[in-house]
Structure formats: C-alpha cells, structure tokens
Rosetta silent file (secondary structure, phi, psi, omega in degrees, C-alpha in Angstrom):
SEQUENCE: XXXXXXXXXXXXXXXXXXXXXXXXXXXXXXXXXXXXXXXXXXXXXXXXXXXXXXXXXXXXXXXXXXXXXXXXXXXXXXXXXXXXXXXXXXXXXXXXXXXXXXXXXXXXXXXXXXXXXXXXXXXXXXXXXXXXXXXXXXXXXXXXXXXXXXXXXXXXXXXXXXXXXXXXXXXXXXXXXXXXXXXXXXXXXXXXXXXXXXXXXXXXXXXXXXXXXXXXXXXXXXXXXXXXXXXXXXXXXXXXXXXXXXXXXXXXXXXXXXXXXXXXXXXXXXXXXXXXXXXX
SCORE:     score description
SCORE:     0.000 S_00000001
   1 L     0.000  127.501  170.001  127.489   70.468   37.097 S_00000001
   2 L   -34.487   80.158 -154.932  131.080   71.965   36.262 S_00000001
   3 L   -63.843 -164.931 -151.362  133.060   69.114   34.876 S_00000001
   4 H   -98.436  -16.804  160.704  136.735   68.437   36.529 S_00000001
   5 H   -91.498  -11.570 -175.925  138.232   70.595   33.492 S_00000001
   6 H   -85.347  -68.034 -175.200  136.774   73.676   33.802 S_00000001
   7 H   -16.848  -49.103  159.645  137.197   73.464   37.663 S_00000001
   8 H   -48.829  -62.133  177.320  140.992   73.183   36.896 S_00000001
   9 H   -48.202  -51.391 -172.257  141.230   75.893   34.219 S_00000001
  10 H   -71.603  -30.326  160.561  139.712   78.325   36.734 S_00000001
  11 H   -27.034  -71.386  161.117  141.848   77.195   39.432 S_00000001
  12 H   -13.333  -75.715 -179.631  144.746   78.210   37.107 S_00000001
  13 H   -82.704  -40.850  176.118  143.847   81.453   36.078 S_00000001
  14 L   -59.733  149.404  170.904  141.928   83.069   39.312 S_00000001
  15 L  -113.875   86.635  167.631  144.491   84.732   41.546 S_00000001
  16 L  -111.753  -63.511 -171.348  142.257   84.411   45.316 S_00000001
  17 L   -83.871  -17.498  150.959  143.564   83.729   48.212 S_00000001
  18 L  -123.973   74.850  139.380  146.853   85.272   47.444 S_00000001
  19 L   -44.257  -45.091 -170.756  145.948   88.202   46.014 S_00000001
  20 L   -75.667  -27.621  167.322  147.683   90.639   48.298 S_00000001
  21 L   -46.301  -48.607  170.316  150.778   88.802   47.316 S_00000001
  22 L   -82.838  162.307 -162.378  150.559   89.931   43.851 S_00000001
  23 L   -56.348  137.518  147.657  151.660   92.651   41.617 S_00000001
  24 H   -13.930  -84.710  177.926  149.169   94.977   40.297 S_00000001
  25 H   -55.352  -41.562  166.772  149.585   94.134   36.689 S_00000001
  26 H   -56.556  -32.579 -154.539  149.191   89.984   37.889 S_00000001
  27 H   -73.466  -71.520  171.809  145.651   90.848   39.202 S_00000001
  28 H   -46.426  -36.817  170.887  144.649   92.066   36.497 S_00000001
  29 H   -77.988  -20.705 -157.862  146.023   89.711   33.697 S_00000001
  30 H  -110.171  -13.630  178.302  144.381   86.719   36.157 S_00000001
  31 L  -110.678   22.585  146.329  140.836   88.758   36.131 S_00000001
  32 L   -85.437  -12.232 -176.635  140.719   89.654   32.310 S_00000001
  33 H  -103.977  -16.234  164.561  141.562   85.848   31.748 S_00000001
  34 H   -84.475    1.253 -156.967  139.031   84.652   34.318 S_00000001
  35 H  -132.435  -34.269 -165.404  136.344   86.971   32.454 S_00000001
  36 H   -79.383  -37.898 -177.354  137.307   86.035   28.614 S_00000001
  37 H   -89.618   24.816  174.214  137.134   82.315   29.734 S_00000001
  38 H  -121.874    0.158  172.819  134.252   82.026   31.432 S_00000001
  39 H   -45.033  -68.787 -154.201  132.754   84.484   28.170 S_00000001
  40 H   -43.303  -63.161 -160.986  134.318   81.404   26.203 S_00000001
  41 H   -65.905  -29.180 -177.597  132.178   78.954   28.181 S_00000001
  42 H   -77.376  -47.501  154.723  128.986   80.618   27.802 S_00000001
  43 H   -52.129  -63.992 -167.297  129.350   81.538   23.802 S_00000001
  44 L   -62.878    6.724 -167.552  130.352   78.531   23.415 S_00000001
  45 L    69.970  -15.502 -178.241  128.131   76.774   24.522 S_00000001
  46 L   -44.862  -46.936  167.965  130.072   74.677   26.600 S_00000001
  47 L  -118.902  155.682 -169.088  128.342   74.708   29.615 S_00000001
  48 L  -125.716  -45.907 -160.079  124.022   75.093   29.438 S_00000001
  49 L   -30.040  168.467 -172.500  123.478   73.886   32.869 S_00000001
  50 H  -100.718  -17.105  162.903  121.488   76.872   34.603 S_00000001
  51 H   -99.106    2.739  156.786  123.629   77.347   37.646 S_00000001
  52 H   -83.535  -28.278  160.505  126.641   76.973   35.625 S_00000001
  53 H   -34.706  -63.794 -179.950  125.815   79.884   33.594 S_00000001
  54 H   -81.561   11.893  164.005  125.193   81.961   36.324 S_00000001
  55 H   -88.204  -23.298  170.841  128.164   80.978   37.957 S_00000001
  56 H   -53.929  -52.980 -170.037  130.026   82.067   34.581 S_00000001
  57 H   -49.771  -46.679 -167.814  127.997   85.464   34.808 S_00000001
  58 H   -68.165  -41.855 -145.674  128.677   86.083   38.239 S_00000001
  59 H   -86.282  -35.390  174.821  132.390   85.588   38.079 S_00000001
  60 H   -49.457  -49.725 -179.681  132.261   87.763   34.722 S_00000001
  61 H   -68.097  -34.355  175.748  131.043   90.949   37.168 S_00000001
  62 H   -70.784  -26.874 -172.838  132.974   89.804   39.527 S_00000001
  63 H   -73.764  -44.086 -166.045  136.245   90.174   37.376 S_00000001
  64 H   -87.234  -11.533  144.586  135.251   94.036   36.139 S_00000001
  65 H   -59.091  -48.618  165.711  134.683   94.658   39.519 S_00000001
  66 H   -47.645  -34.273 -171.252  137.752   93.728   40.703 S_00000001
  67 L  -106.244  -10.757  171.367  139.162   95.544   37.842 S_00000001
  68 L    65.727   43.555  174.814  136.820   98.548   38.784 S_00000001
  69 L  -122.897   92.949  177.361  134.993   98.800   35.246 S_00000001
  70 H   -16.489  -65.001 -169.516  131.814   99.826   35.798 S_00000001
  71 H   -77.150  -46.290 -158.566  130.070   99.698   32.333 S_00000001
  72 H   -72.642  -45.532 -173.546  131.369   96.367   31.512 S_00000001
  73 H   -47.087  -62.884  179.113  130.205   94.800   34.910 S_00000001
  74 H   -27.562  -95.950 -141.923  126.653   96.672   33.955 S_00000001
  75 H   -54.506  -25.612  163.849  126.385   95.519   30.850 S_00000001
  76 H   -75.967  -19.068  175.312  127.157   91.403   32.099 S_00000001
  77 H   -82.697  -35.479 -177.521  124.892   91.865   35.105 S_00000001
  78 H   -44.914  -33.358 -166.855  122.022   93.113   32.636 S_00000001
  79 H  -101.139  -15.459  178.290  122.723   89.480   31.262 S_00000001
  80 H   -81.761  -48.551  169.763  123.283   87.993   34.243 S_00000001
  81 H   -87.275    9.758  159.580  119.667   88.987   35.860 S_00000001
  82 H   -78.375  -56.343  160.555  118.094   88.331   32.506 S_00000001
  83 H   -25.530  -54.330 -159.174  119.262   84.577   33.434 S_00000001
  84 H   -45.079  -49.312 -166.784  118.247   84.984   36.706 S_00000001
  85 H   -57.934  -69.819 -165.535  114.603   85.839   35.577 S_00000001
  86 L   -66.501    4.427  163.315  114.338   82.363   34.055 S_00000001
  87 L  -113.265 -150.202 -172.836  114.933   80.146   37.162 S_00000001
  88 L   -91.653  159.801 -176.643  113.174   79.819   40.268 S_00000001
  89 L   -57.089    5.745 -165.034  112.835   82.783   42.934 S_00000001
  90 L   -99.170  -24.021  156.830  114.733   81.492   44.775 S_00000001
  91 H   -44.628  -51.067 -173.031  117.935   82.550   42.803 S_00000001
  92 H   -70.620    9.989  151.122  117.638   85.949   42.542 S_00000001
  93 H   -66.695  -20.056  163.740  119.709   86.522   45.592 S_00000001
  94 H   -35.457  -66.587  166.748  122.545   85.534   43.267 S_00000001
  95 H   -52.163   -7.709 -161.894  122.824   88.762   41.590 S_00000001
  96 H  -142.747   20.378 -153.635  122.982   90.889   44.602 S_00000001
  97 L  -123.542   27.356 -177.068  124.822   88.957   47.042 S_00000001
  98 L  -114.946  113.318 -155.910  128.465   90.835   46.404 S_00000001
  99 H   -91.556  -46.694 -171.525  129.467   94.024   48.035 S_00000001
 100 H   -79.658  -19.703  172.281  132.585   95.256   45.653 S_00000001
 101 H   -73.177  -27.271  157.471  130.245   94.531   42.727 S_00000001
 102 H   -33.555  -74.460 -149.758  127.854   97.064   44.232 S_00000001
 103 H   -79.746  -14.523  176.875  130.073   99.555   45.012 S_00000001
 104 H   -67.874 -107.808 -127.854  131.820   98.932   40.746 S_00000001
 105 L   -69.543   -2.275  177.275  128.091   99.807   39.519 S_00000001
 106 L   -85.063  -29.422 -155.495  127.693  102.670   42.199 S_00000001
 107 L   -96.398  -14.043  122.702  131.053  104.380   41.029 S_00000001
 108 L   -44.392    8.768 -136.429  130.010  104.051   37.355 S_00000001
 109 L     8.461   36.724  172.626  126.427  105.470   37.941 S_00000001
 110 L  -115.094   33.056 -169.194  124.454  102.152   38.073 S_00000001
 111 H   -82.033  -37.334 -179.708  124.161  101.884   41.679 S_00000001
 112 H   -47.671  -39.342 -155.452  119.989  102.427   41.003 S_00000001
 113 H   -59.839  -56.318 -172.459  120.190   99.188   38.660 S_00000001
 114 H   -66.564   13.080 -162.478  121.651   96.885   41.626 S_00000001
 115 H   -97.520  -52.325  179.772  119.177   98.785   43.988 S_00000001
 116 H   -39.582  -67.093 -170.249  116.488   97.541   41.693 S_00000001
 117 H   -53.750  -46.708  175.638  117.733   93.858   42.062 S_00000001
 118 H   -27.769  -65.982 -157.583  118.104   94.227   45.440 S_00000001
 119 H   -68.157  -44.056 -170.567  114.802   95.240   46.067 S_00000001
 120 H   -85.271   -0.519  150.829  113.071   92.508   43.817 S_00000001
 121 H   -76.104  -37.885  161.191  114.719   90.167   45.455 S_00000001
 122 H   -41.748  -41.384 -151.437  114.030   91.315   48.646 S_00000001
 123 H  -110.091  -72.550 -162.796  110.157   91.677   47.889 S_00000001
 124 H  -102.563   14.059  163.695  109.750   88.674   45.660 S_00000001
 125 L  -117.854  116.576  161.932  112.246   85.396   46.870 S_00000001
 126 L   -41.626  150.950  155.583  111.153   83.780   50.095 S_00000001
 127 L  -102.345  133.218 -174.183  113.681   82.998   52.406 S_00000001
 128 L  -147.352 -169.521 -179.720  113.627   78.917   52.907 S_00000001
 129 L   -61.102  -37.214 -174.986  116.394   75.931   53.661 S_00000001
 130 L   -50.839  -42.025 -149.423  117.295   76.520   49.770 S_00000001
 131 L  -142.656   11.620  174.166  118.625   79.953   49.930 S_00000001
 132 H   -45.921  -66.225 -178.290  119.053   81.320   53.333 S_00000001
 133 H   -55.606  -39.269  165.815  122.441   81.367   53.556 S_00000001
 134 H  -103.914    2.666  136.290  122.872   83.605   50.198 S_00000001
 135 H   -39.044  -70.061  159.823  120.177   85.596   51.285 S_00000001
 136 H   -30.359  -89.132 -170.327  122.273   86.639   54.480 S_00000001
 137 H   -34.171  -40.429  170.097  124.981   87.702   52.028 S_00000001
 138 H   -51.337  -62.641  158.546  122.605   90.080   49.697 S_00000001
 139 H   -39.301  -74.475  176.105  121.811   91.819   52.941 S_00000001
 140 H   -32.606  -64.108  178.430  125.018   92.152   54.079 S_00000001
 141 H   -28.570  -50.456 -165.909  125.983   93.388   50.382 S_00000001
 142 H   -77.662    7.159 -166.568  122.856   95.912   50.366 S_00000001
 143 H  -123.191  -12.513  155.034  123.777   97.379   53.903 S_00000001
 144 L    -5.847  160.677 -178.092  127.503   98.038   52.885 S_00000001
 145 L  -164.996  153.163 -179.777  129.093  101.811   53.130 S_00000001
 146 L  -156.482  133.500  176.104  132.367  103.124   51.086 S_00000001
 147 L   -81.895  -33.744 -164.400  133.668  106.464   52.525 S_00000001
 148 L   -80.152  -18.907 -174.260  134.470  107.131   48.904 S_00000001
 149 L  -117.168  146.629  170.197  130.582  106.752   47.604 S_00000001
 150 L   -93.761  116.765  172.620  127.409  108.560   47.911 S_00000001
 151 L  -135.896  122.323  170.492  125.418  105.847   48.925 S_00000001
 152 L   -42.264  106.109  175.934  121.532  106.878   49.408 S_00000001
 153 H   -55.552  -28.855  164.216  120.557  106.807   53.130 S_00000001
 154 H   -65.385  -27.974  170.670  117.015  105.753   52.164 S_00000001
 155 H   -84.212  -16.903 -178.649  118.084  102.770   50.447 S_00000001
 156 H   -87.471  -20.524  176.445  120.231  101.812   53.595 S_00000001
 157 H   -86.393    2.543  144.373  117.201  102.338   56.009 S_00000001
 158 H   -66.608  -67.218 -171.533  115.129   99.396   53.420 S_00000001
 159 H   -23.602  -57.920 -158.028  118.252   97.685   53.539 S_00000001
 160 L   -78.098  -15.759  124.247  118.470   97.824   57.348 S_00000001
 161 H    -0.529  -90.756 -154.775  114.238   97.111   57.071 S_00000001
 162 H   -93.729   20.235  166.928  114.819   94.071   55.498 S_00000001
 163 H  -101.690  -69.216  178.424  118.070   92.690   56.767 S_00000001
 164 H   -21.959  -57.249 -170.392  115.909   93.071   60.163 S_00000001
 165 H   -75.212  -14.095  161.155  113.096   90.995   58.917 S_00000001
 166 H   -56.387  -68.718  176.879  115.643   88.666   57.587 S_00000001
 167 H   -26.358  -83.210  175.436  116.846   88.028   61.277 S_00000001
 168 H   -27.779  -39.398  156.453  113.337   87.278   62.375 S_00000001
 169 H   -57.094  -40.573 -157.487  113.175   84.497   59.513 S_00000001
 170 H  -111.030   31.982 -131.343  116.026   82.887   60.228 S_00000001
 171 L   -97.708   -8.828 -176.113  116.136   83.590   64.231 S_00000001
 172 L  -111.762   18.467 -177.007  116.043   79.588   65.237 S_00000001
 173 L   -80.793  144.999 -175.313  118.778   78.464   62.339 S_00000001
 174 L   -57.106    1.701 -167.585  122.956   77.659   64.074 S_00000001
 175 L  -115.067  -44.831  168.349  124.239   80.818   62.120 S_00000001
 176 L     9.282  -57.002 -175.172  121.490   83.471   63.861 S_00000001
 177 H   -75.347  -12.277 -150.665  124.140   84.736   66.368 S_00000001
 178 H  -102.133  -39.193 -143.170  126.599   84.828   63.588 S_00000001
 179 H  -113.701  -17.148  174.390  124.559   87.111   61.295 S_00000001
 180 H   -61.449  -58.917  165.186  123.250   88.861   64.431 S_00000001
 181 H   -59.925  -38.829  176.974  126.901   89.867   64.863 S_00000001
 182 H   -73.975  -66.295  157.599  127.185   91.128   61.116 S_00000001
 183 H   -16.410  -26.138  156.928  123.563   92.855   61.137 S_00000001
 184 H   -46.636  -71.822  171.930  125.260   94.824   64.102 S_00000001
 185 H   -41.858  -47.456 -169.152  128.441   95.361   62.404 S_00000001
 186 H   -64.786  -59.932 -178.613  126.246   97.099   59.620 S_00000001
 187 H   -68.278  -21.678  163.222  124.501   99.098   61.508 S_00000001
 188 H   -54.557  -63.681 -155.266  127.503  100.500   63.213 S_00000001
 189 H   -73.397  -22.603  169.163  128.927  101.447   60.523 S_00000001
 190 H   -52.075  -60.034  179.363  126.037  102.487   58.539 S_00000001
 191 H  -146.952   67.001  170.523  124.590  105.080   60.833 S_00000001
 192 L    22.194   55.336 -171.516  126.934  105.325   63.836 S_00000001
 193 L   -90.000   72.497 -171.775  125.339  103.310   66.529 S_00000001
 194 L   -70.455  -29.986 -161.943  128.159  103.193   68.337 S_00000001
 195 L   -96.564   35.589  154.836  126.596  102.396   71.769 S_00000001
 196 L   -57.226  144.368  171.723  125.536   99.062   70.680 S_00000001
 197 L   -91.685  104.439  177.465  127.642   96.158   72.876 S_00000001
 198 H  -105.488  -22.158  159.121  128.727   94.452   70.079 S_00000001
 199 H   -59.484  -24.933  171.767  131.509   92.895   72.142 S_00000001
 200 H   -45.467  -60.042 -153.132  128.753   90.960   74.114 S_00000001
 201 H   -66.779  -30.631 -163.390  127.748   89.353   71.036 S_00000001
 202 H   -88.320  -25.048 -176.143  131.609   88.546   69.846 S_00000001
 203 H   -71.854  -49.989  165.908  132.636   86.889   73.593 S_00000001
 204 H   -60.343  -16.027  171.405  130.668   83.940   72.734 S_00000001
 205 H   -90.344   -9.556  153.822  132.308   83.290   69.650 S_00000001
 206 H   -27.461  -43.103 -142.105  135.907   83.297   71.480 S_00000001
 207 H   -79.463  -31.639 -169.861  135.317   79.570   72.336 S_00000001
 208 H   -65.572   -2.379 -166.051  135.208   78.740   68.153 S_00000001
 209 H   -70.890  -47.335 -170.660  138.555   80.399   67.232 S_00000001
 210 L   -71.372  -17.173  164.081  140.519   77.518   68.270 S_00000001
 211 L   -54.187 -179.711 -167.566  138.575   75.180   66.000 S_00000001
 212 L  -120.902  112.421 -177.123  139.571   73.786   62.381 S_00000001
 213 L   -43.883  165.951  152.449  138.234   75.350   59.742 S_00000001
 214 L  -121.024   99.068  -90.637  136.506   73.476   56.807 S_00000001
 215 L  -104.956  152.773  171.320  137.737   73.865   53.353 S_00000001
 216 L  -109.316  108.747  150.118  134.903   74.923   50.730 S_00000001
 217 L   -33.392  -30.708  167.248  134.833   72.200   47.849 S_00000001
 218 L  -127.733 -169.747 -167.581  133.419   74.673   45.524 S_00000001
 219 L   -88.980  167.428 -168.485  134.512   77.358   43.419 S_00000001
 220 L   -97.963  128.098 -139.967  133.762   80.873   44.090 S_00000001
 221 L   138.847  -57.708 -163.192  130.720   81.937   42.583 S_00000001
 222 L   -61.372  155.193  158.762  129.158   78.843   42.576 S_00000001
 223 H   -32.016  -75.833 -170.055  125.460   78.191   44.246 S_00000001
 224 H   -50.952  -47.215 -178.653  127.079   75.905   46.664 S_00000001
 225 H   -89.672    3.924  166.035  129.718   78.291   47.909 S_00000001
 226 H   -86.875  -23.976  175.915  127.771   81.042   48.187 S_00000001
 227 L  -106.109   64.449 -167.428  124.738   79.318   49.754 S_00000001
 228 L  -125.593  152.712  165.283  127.095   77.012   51.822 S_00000001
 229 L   -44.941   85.661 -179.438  127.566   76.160   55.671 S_00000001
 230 L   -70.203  101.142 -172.772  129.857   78.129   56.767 S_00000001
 231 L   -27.273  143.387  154.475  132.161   76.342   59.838 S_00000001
 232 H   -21.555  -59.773 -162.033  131.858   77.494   63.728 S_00000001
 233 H   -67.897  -34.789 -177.771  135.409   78.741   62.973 S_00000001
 234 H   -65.975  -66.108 -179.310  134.755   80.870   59.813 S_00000001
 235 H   -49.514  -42.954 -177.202  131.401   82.750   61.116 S_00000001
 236 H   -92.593   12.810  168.273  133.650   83.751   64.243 S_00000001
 237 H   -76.107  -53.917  177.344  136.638   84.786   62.257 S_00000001
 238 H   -65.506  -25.754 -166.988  134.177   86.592   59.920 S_00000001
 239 H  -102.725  -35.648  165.729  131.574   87.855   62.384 S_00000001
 240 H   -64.372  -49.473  171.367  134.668   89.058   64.791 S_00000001
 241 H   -70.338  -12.464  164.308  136.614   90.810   62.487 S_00000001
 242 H   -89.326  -17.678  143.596  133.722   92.582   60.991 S_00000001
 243 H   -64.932  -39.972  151.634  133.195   94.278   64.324 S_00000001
 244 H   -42.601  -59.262  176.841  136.377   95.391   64.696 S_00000001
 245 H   -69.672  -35.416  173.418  136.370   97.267   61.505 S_00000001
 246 H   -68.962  -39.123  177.170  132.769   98.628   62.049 S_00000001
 247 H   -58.746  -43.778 -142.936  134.471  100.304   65.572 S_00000001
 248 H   -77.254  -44.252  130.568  137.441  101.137   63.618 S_00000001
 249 L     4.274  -33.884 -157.618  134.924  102.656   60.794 S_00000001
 250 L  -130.510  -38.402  177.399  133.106  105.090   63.594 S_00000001
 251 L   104.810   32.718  138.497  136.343  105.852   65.441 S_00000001
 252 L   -47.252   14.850 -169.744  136.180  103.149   68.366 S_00000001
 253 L   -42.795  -86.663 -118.476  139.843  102.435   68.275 S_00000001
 254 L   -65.172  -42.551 -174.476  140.651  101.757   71.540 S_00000001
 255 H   -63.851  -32.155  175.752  137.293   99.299   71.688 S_00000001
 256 H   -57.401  -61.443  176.894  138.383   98.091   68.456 S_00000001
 257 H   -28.320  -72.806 -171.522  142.016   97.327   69.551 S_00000001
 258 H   -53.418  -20.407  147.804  140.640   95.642   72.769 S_00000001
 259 H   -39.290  -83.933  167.876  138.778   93.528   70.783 S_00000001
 260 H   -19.795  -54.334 -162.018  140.829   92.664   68.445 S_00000001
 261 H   -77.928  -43.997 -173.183  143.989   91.981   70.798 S_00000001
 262 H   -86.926   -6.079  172.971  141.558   89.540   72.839 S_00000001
 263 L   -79.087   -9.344  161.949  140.153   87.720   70.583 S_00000001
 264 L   -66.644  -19.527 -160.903  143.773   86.810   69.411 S_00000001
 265 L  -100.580   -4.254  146.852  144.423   85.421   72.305 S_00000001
 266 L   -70.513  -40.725  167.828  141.927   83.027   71.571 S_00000001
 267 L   140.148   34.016  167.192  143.387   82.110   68.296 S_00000001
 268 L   -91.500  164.567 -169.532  141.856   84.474   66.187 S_00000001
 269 L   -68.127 -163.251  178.599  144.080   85.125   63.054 S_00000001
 270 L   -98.979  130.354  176.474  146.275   87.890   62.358 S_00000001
 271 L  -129.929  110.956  168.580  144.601   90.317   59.410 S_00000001
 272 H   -26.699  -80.379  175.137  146.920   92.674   58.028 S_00000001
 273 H    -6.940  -62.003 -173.054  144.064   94.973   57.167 S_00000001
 274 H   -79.347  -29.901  170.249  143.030   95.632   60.526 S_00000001
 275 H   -43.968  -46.629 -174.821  146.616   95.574   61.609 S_00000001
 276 H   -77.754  -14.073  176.428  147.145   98.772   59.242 S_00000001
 277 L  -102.419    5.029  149.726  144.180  100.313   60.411 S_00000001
 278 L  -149.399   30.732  128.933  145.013  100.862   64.205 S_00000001
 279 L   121.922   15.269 -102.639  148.800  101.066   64.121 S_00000001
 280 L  -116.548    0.000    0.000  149.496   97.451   64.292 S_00000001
C-alpha cells in the first residue's frame, strides 16, 4: 500500500485535473518529474509491494505518453508487462487499459506490441468481481480510433468481438447500460454506424446528471482507481459525452448538438472540447 508520503509527493508534481489550464512547458516539467520519481521509487527500492510497482510503471507510460515519446513508453511497458506476467491473470488488464498510451506506441511503430497485450489479455484473464471494471476500460482502450493513425481494421473487428462478449459477461452488473452506451459510442465511431439510436440509450441517464458525484480516494493509476465504482453521476457524464463526440466523429452534428444541448438541461456539465467541436 502507498504510504501517505508518496501519495503527497505525487499530488505535488502531477498536473491532472487542470491541465488545460497550463502552459505547455508546465505539462511537461510536471510529467518528466512524475516519471523520474516514480523511476526513483522503483530503483530504489522504496516501494516492493506488487500493485505499487505497477502503479509506478503505469504512470511511467503514462507520462511519455502524455509527452508523446514513443520509444521510452515502449521500452517501460516492456517492463511494465514483464511485472504483469508475475501476478495473477487477473492483472493483465492493467497494461492495456489506456487509450493515449495506445495511440504513443502506435505513432512510434509499437502499436503490434500493445495489440499483443491486448489480445493476451483478452484470451487469457477471466472477467470476475476482481477486475471487471478495468476490463471495461481495456476494451474501450482497444476499440479507440485517431484520425491521425493507421489503426488496423482487423484488430478493431477482435476488439469489437471481444468488447461484445465482454457485454454478455457483465450484462446483469449496475454499470451494463453505462458500458452499453460506450460499446455504442465505439462502434460509431469505429465503423460509422451511424443509424444506431444511441440517444435512446443516453435519455435514461438524464435522471443521474443532477446527482453528486463521488470523489475517487485513489491516485491515478492505481488498481483501485482504475478498477473502481464509478458514481451514477460519472458513468452518465462519461457515457453521455462519449456519444456526442462519436456523432460529432461521423458528422452527426445537428444529432450531436441536440444531444448535447438537452442533456444540459439536465445538469450535464459544460465540456469545452465538445463546445469547440460544434461551434459552441
């Protein structure tokens, strides 16, 4: 378990939730200093536990993503699913459960390596109560699209394979409708199913907007927030707004817009993003 100083130190140095506030040059200074210290902790010995490692690892890939350096990410994910390999299956969604670290190792020519991981994760971890929840994410991750990347249509119809058979696993668990909506989302944007009603699916989550979020206790990275409950309010902030963007994504405005605008009027938030991408 992370003692109460490291938790601080990373507090410190990651810059997350206001990123878009900061400069260029901050971003960067707060993810080469989130990547040397969490190096620090691992040479050093400092932490052994086996999900603090890989929470070190992950966050390491995660920084040279973020920083968009391919080869470095590679070469810490090589060590990061050599960890992996030494705990139980049920882990190795860990390595795979990030979409900009994908798309870092795609743009670099290692998109085969995370393909790999994908797949043996896919193939060899059960989905159970342990690991559902960062299961979901790995799918999401593996079903991903960047207009900017050649991303192999064969690997997105396994993806979209086994994101399916994921549903079907998890089809009587409280998040089902939630992941129903992203699995959707995916598929829009993946291979232009536009006449899905994906607005059916998002009008029941209207009632959840107006709820109070619940703060996630751990840091990001860790097992717990990656495998974690996500609140009524989060899945329809997250499962609404990822609809929007799959219409916007295919060239739905106007459904996107009408979305969008009503589901505000429920209380969903405002997201710049989406703002800039129909005119806002």
């Amino acid at each position: 378990m992370l003692n109460e100083t490291i938790r601080e130190k990373y507090r410190e140095l990651k810059c997350a939730g206001e990123r878009c506030t900061k400069s260029g040059e901050e971003k960067r200074s707060s993810d080469l200093s989130v990547a040397e210290y969490m190096r620090y902790l691992t040479d050093s010995g400092e932490v052994r536990d086996f999900e603090d490692i890989c929470f070190c690892l992950w966050n390491i890939s995660d920084c040279y993503a973020m920083l968009r350096d391919s080869e470095n990410e590679y070469l810490n994910h090589i060590d990061f699913a050599e960890h992996i390999s030494k705990g139980e299956n049920k882990y190795r969604f860990w390595t795979v459960c990030d979409a900009t670290q994908r798309f870092t190792l795609i743009s670099g020519g290692h998109g085969d390596f995370w393909q790999e991981l994908y797949k043996n994760a896919a193939e060899n971890s059960a989905v159970t109560d342990e690991n559902y929840r960062i299961a979901y994410e790995a799918h999401r991750a593996a079903m991903s699209v960047h207009h900017a990347l050649n991303i192999s249509n064969d690997f997105l119809l396994y993806a979209d394979k086994k994101f399916a058979e994921f549903l079907e696993v998890v089809k009587e668990r409280e998040e089902y409708d939630f992941y129903m909506i992203v699995y959707q989302s995916s598929v829009i944007k993946s291979f232009g199913r536009t006449e899905l009603d994906i607005e059916s699916l998002c009008f029941e989550f209207f009632k959840y907007l107006d709820k109070k979020d619940v703060p996630c206790q751990y840091l990001l990275g860790e097992w717990g927030q990656l495998n974690r409950r996500r609140s009524e309010k989060n899945r329809a902030e997250i499962g609404i707004k990822a609809a929007v963007n799959a219409l916007i994504d295919t060239g739905e405005i106007k459904r996107a817009k009408k979305l969008y605008d009503e589901a505000k009027g429920f209380g969903l938030s405002e997201n710049a993003y989406i703002n800039k991408r129909i005119g806002i």
